[in-house]
FIKOLZA-1660 file (N, C-alpha, C; in steps of 0.1 Angstrom, whole numbers, plus 5000, padded with zeros to 4 digits):
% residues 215
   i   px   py   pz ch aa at
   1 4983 4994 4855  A  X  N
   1 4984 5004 4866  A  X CA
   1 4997 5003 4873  A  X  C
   2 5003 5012 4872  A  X  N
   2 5017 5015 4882  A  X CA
   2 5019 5017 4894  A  X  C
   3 5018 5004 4902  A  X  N
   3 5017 5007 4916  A  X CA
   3 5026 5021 4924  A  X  C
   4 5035 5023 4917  A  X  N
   4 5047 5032 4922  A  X CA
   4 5041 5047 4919  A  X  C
   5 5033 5048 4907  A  X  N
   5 5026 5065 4905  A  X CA
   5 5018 5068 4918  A  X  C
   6 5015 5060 4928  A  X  N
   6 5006 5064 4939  A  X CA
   6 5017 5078 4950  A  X  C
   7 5026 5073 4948  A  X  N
   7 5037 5080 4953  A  X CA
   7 5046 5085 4949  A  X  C
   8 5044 5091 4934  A  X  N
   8 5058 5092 4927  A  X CA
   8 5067 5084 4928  A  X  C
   9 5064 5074 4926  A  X  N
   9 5077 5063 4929  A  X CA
   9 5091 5061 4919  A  X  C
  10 5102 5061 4916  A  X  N
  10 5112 5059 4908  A  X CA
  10 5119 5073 4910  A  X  C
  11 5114 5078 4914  A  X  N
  11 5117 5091 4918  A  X CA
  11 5137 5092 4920  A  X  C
  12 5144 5101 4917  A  X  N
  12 5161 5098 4916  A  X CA
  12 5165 5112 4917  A  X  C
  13 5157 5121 4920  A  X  N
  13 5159 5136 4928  A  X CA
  13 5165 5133 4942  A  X  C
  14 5170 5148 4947  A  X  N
  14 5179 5145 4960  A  X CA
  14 5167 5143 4975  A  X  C
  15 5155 5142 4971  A  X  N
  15 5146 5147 4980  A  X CA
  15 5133 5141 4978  A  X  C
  16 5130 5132 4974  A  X  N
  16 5122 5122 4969  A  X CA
  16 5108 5123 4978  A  X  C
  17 5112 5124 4993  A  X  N
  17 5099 5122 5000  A  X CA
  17 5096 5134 5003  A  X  C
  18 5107 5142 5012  A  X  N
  18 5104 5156 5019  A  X CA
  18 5098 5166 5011  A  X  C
  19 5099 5165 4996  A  X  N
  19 5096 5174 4986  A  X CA
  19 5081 5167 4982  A  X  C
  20 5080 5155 4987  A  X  N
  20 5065 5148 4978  A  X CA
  20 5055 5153 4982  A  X  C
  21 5045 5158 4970  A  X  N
  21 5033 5167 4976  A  X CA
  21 5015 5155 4977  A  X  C
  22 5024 5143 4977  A  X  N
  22 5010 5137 4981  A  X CA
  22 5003 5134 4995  A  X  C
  23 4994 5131 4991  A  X  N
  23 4986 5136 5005  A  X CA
  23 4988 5128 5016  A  X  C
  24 4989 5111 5014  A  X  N
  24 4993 5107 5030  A  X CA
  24 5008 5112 5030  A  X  C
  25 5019 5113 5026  A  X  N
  25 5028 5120 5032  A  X CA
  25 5028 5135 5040  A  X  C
  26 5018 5143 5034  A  X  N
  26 5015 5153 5038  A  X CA
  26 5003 5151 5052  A  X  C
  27 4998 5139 5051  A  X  N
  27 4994 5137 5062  A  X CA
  27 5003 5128 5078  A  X  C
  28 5013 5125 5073  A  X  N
  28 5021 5118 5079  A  X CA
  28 5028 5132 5087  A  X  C
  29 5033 5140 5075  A  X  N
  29 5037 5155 5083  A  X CA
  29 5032 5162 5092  A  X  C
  30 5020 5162 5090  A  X  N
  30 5014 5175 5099  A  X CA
  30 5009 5164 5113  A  X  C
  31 5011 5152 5115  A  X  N
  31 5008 5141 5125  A  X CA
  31 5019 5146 5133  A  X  C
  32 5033 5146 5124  A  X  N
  32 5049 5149 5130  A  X CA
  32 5045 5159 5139  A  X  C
  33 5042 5168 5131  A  X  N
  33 5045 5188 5133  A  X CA
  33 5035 5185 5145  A  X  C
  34 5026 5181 5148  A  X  N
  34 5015 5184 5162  A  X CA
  34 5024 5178 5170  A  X  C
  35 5028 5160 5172  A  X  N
  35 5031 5157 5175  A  X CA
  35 5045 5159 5186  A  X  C
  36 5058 5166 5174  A  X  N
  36 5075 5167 5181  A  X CA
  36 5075 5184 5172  A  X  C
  37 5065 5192 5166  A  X  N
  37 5070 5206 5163  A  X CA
  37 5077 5205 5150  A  X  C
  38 5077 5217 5140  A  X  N
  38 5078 5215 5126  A  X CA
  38 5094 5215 5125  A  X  C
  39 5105 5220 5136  A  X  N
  39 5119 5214 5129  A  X CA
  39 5117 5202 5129  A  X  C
  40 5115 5192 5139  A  X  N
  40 5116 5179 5142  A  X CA
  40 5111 5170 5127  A  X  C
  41 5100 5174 5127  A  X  N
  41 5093 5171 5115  A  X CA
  41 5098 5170 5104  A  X  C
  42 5106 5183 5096  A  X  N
  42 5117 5182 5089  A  X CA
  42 5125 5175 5088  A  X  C
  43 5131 5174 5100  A  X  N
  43 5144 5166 5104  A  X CA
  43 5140 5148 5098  A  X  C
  44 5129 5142 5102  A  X  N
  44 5124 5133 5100  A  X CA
  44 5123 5132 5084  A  X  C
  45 5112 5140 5078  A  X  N
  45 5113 5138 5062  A  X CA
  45 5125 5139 5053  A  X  C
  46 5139 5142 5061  A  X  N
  46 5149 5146 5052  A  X CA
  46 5156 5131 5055  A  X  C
  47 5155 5127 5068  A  X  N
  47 5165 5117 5071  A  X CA
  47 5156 5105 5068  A  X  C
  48 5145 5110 5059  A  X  N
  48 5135 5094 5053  A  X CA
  48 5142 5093 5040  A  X  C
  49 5145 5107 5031  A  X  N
  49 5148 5109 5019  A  X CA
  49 5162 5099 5016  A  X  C
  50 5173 5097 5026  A  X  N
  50 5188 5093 5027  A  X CA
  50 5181 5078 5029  A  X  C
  51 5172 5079 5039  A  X  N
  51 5170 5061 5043  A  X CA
  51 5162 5046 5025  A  X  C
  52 5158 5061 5022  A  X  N
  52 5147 5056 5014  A  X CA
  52 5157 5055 4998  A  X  C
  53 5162 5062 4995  A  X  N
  53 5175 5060 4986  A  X CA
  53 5183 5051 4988  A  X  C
  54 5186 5053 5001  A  X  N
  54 5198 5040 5000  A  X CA
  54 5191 5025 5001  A  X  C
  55 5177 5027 5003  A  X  N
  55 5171 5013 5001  A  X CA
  55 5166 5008 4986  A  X  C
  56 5166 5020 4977  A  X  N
  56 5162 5014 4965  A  X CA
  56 5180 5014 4959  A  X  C
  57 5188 5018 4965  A  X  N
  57 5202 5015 4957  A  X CA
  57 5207 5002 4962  A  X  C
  58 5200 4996 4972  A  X  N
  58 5203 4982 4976  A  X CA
  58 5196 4968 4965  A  X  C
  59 5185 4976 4964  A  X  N
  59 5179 4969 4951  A  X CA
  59 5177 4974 4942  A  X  C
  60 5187 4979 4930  A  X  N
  60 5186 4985 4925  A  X CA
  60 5186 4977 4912  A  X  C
  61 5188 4960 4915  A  X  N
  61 5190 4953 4906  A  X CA
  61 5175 4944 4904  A  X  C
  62 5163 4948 4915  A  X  N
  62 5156 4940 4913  A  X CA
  62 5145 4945 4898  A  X  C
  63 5135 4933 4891  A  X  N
  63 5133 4933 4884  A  X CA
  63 5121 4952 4880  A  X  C
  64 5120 4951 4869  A  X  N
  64 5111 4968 4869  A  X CA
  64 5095 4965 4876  A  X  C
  65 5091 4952 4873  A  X  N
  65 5078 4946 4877  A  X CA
  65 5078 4945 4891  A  X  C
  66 5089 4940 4898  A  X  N
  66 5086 4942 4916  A  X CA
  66 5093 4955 4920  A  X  C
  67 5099 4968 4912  A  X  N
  67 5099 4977 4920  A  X CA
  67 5089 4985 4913  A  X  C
  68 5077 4985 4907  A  X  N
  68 5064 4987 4911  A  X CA
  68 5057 4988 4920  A  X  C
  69 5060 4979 4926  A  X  N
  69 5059 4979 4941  A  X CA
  69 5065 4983 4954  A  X  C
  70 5075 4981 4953  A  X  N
  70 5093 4983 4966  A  X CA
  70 5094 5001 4965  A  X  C
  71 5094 5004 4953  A  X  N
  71 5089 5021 4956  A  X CA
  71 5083 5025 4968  A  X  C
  72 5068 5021 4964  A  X  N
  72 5057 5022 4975  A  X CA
  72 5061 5018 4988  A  X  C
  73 5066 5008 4989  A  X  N
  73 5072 5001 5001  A  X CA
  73 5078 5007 5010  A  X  C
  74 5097 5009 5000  A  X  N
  74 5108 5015 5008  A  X CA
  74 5104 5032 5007  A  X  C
  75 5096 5039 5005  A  X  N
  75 5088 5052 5006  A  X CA
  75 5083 5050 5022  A  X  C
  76 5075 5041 5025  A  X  N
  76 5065 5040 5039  A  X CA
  76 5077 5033 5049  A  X  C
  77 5089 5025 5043  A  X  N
  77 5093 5020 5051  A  X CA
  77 5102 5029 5058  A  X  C
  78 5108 5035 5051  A  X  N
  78 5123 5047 5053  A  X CA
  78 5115 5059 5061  A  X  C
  79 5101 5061 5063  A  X  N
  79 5099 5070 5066  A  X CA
  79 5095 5070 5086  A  X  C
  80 5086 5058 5083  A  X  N
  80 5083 5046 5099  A  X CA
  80 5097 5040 5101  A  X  C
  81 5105 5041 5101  A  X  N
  81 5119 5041 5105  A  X CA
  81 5129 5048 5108  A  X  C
  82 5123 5061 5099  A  X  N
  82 5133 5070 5107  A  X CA
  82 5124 5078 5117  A  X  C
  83 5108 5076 5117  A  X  N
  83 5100 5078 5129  A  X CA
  83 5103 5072 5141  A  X  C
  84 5103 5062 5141  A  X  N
  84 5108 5053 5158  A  X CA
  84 5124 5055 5165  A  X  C
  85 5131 5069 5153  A  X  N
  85 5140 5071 5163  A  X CA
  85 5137 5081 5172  A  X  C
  86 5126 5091 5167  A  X  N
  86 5121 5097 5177  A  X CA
  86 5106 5092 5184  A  X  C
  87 5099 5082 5183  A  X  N
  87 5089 5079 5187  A  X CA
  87 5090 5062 5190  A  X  C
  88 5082 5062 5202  A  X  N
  88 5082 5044 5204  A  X CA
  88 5074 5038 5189  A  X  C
  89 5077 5023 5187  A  X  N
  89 5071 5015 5172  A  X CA
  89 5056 5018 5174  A  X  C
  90 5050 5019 5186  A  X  N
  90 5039 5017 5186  A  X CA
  90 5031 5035 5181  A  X  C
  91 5038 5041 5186  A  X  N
  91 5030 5060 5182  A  X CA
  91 5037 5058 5165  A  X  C
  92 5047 5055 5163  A  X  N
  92 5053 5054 5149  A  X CA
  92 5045 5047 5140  A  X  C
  93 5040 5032 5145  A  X  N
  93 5033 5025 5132  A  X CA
  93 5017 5031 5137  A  X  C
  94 5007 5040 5143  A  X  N
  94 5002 5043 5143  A  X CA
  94 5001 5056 5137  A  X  C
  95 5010 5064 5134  A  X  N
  95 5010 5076 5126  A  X CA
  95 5008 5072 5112  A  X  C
  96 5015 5062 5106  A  X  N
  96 5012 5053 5091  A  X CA
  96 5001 5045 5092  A  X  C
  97 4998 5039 5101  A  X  N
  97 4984 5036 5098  A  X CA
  97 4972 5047 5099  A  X  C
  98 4970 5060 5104  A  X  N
  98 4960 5070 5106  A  X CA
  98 4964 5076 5093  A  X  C
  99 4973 5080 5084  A  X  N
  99 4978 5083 5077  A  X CA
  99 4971 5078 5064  A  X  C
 100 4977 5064 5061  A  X  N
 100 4968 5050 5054  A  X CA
 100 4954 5055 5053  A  X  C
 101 4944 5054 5064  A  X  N
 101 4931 5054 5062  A  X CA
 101 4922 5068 5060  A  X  C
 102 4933 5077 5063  A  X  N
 102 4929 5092 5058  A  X CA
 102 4929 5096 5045  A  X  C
 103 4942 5083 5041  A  X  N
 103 4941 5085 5022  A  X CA
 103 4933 5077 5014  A  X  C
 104 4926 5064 5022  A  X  N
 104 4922 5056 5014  A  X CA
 104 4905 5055 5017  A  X  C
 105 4902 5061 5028  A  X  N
 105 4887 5061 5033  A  X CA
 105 4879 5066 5018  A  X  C
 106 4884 5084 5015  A  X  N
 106 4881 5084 5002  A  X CA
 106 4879 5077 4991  A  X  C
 107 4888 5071 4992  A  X  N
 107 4884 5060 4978  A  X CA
 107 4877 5047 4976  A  X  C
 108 4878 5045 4985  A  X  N
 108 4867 5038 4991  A  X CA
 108 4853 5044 4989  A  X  C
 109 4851 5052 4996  A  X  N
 109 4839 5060 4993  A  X CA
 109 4837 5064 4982  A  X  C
 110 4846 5065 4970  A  X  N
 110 4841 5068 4953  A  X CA
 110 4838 5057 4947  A  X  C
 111 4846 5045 4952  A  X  N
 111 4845 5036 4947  A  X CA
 111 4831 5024 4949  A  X  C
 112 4826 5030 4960  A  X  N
 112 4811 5033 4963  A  X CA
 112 4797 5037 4954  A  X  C
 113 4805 5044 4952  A  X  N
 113 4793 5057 4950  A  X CA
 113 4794 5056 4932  A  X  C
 114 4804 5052 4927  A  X  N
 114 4807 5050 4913  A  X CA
 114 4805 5032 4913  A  X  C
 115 4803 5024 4920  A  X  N
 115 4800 5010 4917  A  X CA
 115 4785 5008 4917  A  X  C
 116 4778 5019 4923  A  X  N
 116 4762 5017 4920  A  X CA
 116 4755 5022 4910  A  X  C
 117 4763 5027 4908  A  X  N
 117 4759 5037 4889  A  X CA
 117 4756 5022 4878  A  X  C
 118 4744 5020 4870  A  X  N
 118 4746 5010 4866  A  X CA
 118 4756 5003 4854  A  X  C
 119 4759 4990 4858  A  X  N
 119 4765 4982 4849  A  X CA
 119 4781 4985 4857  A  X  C
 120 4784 4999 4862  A  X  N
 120 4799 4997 4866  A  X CA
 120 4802 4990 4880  A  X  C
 121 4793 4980 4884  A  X  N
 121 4802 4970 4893  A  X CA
 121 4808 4960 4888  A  X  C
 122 4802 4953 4876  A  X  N
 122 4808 4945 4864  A  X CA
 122 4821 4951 4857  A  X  C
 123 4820 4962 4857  A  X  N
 123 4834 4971 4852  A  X CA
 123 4841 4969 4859  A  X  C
 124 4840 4970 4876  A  X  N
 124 4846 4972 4885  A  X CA
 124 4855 4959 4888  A  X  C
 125 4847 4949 4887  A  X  N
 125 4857 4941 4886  A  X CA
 125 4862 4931 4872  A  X  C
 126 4859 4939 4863  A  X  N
 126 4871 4936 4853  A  X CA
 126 4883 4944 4854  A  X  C
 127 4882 4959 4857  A  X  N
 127 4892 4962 4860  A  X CA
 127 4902 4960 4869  A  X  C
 128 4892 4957 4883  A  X  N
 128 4906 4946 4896  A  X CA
 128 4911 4936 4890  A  X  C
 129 4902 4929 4882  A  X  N
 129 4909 4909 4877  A  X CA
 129 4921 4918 4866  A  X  C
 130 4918 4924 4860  A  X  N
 130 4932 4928 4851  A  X CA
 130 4943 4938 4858  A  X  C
 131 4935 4946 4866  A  X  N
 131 4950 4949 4877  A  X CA
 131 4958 4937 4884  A  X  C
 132 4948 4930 4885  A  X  N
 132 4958 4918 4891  A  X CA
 132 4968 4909 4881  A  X  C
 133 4964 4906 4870  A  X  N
 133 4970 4897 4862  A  X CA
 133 4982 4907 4856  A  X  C
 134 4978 4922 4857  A  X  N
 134 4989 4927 4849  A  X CA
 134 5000 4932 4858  A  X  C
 135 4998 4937 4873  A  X  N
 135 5010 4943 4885  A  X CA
 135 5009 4932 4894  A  X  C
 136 5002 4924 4896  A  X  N
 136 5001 4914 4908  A  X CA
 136 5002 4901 4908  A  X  C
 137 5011 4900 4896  A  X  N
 137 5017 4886 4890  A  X CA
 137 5025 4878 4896  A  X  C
 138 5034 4869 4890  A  X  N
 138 5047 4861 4894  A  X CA
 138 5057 4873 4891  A  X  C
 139 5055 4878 4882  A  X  N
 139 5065 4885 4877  A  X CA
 139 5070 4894 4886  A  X  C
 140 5058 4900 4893  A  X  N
 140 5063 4916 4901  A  X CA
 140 5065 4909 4915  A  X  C
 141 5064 4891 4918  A  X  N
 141 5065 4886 4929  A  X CA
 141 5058 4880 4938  A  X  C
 142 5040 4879 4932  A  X  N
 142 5030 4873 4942  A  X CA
 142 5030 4859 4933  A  X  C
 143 5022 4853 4943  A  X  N
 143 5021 4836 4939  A  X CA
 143 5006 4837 4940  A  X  C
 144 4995 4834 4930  A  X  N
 144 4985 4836 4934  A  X CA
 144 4973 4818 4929  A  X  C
 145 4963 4818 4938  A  X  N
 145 4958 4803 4932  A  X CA
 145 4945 4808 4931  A  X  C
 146 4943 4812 4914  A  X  N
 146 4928 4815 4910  A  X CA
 146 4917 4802 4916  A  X  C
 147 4904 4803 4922  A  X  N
 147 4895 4795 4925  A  X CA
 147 4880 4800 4917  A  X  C
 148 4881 4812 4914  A  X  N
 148 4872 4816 4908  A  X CA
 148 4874 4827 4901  A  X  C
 149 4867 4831 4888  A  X  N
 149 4872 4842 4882  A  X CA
 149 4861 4843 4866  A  X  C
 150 4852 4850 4871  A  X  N
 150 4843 4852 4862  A  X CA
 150 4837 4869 4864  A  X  C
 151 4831 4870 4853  A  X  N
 151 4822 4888 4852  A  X CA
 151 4815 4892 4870  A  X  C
 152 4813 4881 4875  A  X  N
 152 4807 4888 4885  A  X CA
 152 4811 4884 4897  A  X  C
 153 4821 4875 4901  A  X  N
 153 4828 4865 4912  A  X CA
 153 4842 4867 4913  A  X  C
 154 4850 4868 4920  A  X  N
 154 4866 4861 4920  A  X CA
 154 4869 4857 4939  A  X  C
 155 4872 4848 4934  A  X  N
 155 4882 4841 4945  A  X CA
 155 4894 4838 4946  A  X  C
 156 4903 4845 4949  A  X  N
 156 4920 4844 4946  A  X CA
 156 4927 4841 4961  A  X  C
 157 4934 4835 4962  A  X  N
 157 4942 4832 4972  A  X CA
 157 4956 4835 4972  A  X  C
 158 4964 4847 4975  A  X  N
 158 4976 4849 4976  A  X CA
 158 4985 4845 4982  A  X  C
 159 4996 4838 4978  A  X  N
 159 5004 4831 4989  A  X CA
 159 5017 4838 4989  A  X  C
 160 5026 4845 4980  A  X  N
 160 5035 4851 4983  A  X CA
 160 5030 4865 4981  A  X  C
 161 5040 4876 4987  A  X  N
 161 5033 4888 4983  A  X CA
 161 5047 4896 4987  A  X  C
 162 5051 4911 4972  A  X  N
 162 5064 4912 4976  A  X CA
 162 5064 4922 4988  A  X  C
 163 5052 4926 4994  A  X  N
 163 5048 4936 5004  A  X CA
 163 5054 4932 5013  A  X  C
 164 5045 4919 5020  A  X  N
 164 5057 4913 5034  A  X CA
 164 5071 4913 5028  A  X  C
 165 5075 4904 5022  A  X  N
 165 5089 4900 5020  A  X CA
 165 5096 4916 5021  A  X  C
 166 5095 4928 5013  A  X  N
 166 5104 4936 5012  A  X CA
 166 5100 4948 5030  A  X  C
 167 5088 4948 5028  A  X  N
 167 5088 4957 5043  A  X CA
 167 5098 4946 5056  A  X  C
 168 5098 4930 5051  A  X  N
 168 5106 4925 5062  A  X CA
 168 5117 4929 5062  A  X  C
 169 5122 4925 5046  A  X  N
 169 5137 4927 5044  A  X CA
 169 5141 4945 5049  A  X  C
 170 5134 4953 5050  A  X  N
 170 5137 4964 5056  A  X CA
 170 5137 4968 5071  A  X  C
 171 5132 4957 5076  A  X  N
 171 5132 4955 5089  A  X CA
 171 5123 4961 5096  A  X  C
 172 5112 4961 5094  A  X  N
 172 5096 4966 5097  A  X CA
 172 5086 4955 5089  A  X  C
 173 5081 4940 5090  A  X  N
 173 5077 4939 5087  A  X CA
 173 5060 4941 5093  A  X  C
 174 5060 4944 5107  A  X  N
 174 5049 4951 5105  A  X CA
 174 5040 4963 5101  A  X  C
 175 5046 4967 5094  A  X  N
 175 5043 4977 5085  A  X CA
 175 5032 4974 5074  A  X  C
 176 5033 4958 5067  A  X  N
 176 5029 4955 5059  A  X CA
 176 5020 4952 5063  A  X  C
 177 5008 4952 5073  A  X  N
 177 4996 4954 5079  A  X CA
 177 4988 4969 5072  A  X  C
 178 4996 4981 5072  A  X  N
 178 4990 4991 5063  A  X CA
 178 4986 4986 5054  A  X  C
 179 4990 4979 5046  A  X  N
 179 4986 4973 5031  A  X CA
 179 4976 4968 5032  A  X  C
 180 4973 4961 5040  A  X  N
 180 4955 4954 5041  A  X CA
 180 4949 4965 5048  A  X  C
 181 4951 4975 5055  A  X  N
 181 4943 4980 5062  A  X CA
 181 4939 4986 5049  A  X  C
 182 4951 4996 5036  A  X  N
 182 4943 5000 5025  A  X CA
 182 4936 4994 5016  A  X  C
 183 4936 4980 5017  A  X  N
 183 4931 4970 5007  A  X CA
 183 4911 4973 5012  A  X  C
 184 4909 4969 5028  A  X  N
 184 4899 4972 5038  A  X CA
 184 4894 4986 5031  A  X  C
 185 4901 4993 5035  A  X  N
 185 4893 5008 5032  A  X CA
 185 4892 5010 5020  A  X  C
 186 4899 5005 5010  A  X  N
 186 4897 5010 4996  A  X CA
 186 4883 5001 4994  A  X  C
 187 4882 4989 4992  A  X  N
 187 4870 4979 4986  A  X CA
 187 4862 4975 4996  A  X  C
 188 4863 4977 5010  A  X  N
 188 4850 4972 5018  A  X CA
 188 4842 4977 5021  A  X  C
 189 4840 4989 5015  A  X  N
 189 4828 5000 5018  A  X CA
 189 4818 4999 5006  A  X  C
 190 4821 4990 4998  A  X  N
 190 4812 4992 4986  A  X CA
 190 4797 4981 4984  A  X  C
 191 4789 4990 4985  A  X  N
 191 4775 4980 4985  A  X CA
 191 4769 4973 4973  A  X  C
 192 4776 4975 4962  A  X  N
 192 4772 4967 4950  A  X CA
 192 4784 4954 4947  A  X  C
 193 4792 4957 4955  A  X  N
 193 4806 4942 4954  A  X CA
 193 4808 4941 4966  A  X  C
 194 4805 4926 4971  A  X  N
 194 4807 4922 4980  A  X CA
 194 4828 4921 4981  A  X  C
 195 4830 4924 4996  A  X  N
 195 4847 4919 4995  A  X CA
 195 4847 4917 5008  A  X  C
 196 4857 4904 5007  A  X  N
 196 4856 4898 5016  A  X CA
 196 4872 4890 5019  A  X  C
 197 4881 4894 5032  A  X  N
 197 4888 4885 5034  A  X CA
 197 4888 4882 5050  A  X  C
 198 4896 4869 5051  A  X  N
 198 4894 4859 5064  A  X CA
 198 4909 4862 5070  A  X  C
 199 4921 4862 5063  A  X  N
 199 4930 4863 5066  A  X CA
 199 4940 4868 5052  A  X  C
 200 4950 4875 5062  A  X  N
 200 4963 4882 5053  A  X CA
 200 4972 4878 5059  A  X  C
 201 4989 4882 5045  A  X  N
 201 5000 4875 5048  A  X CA
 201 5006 4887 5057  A  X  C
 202 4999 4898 5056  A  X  N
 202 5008 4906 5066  A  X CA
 202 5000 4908 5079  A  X  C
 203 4986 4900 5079  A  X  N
 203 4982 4900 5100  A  X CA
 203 4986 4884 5099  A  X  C
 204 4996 4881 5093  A  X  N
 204 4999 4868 5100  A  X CA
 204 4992 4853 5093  A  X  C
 205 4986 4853 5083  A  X  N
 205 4978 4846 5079  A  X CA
 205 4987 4838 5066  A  X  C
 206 4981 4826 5063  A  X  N
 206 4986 4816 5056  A  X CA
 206 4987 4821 5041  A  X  C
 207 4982 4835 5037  A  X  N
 207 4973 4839 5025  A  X CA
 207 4966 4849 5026  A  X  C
 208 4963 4854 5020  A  X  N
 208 4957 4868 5014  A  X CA
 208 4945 4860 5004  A  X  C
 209 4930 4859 5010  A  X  N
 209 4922 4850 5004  A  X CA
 209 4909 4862 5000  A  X  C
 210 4912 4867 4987  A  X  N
 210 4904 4880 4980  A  X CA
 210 4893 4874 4978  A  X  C
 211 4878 4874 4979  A  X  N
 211 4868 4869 4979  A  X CA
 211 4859 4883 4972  A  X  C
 212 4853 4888 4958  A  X  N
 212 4846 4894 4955  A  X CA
 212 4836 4891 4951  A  X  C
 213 4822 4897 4948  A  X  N
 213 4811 4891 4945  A  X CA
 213 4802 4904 4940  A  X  C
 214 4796 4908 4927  A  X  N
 214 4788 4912 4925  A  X CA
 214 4773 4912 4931  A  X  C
 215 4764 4921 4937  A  X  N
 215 4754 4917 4943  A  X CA
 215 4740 4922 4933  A  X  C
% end
């Protein structure tokens, strides 16, 4: 899975975000347009396109496996950055978080509704343990300590993750709180897999401790 297809990510057009027709950015817009009026709005998606470019030409050298990720990243970061010049951090990282859970409540809720169908919660997570081992490696940048990992259990502990590190290095690392909020809404609504975490590296926590369970 390509973390970066969620957003068109690799994207090398002049216009990368302003022109992107996915739906939390399109939900990020119309938050703008109520909020400061549709020039302002504009003004904001064009001056995310310049911020968001010149952050993947800063890393332009990092590996193809962690900008699978940094796409996603410098897309939400360049965008909540060039928000807080017109809005305080707090109305700004609240527009990406309402944004976040507008896109991901849905999927959550399919991911529901398709894990009680039988035999696909066992599916369900063979397909997370192999999303993980294949995008959520050393390679693309996380450090992870398997404690469990069978057909119907996983216990993973993440100790690096390139989410913090790169939303830091862009200088918003609270940003990287969206990421677990989507982690939350995508997989904790589901009544056939238990999921369960105690703490994350982006609310501050020692680790990102994934706790799944077939019920």
């Amino acid at each position: 899975m390509n973390i970066s297809k969620l957003f068109g990510g690799n994207r090398v057009e002049a216009h990368p975000i302003s022109s992107n027709r996915h739906k939390k950015l399109r939900y990020i817009r119309q938050d703008l347009e109520m909020r400061l009026g549709k020039e302002t709005a504009d003004q904001i998606m064009k001056a995310s396109d310049v911020k968001y470019l010149d952050l993947q030409h800063e890393y332009r050298h990092l590996p193809a496996e962690v900008k699978q990720h940094t796409d996603l990243i410098f897309i939400n970061a360049a965008l909540y950055l060039c928000i807080c010049d017109h809005l305080s951090k707090e109305d700004a990282y609240q527009i990406m978080e309402d944004a976040t859970l507008k896109y991901a409540l849905p999927i959550g809720k399919l991911l529901d509704k398709a894990t009680r169908l039988p035999g696909m919660a066992k599916l369900f997570m063979k397909v997370f343990q192999k999303m993980l081992v294949s995008s959520f490696n050393e390679s693309a940048g996380f450090a992870s300590t398997y404690h469990v990992k069978t057909s119907v259990a996983l216990s993973v502990d993440i100790t690096a993750c390139p989410y913090l590190k790169y939303f830091t290095a862009a200088g918003c690392p609270e940003l990287c709180k969206t990421s677990c909020i989507s982690d939350d809404a995508c997989y904790g609504h589901m009544k056939r897999v238990e999921f369960k975490r105690t703490q994350t590296l982006g609310r501050g926590g020692e680790c990102c401790d994934f706790r799944l369970r077939v019920k």
